[in-house]
N, C-alpha and C positions, 0 to 999 in steps of 0.2 A: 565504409559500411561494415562495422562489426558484424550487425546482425545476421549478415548473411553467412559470414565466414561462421560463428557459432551454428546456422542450420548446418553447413557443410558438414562441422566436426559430428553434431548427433546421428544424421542421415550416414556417416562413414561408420560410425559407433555400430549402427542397427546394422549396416551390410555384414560387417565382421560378423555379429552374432544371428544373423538366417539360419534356420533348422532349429536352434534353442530353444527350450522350454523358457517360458517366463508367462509372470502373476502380473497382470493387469487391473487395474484401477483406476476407471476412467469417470469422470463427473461427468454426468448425460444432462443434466438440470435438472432443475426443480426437483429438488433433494430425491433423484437418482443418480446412484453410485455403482455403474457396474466391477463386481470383483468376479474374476475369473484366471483361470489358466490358459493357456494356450499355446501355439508352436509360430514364432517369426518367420510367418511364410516369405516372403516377397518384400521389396523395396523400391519404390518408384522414383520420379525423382521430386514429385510432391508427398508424396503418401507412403505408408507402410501397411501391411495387410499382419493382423493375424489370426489362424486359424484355431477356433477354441474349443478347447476338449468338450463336449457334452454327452452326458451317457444319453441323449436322441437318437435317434437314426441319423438327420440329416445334419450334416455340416452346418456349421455357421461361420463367417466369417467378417472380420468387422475391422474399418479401415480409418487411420487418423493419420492427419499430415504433421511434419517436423514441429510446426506450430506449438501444435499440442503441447508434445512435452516440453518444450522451451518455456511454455507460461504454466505446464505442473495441471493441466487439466486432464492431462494423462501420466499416472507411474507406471516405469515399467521396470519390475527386477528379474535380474536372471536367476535360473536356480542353480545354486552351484558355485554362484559367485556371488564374491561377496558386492560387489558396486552395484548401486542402484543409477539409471540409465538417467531418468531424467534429471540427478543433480549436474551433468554436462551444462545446462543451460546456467544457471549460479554460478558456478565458477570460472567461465569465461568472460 
């Protein structure tokens, strides 16, 4: 079961970087395309949480499982670094 071992390595990817700023770019459908910033709060063992800058008041935060980025329905780069998260899935 490749595929599982591929979530393992991205879910292990995202723990290392918790607390890091990264640019998010997620396809919501129906040509919605959320781009934002945000901070990798949290990591579950299906899901990843991140909390996204907004000059609002209230917080928002918005959560996509390993999934995601494995099929690219979610980017996520770190700032600061050059690798971008979700080519893990391609390459393995």
């Amino acid at each position: 079961m490749a595929g599982k071992e591929v979530l393992a390595t991205i879910r292990e990817d995202l723990e290392s970087r918790v607390g890091q700023k990264v640019k998010l770019k997620a396809n919501r459908g129906r040509k919605k395309i959320l781009e934002q910033s945000g901070i990798l709060e949290k990591t579950y063992p299906n899901i990843f949480v991140i909390r996204l800058e907004a000059k609002k008041s209230p917080e928002r935060r918005v959560s996509f499982s390993y999934t995601d980025v494995l099929t690219n329905t979610v980017e996520l780069t770190v700032e600061g670094d050059c690798g971008v998260i979700r080519k893990l899935g391609k390459n393995h």
